[in-house]
N, C-alpha and C positions, 0 to 999 in steps of 0.2 A: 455381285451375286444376288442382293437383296432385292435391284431388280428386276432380275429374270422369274426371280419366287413372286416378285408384285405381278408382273405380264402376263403368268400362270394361274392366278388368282390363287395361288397358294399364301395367304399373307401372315399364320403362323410363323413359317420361313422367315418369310420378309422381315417382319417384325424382331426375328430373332437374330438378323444378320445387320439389319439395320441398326438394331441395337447396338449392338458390337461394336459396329464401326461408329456411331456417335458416342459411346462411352470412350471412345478414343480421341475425342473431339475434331470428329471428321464433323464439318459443317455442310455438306449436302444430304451428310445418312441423318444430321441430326434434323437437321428439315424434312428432310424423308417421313422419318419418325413419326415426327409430332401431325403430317399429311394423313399418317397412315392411323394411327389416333383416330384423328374424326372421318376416316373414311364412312365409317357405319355407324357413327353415333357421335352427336355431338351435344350430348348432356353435359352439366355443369364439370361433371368429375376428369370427362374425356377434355371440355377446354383445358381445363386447370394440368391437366396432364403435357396436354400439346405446347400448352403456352410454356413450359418449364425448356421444352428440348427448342421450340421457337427461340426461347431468348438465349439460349446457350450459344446458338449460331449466329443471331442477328446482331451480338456482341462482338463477336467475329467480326461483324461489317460484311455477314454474306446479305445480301438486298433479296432474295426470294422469302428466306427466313422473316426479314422488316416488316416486309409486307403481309405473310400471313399473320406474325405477331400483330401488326395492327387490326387484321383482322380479327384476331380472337377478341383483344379489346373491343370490337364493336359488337362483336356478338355478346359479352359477357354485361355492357351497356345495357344493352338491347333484352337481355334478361332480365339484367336488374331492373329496369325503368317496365320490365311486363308483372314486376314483382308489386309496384308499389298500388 
């Protein structure tokens, strides 16, 4: 359902459904999630956000999840190392 509200650009919806279903520890909606997190913003607060539902599913051993988690990691690198 959460992606028919993403395909619609309704991502209130999405957000809300995808929610759901990663609080249940669905590992695609929780990678979903954390997707849909930095769709339009990827400030410090929104990785920190992404990266929490990232690793929920990437513990799982889902591999789409691994690899955004290691992307956040590089972004948050990538931050810190623009901080110094």
């Amino acid at each position: 359902m959460a992606d028919k509200y993403l395909a619609q650009k309704e991502t209130e919806q999405a957000e809300y459904w995808y929610r759901k279903a990663a609080e249940q520890n669905n590992t695609y909606a929780q990678n979903a999630l954390g997707k849909l997190l930095l769709l339009d913003d990827q400030s410090p607060d929104s990785l920190m956000q992404a990266k929490i539902w990232f690793e929920k599913a990437a513990t799982q051993q889902y591999a789409p999840a691994q690899t955004n988690l290691g992307n956040v990691y590089l972004h948050l690198a990538d931050l810190n190392d623009k901080k110094k």
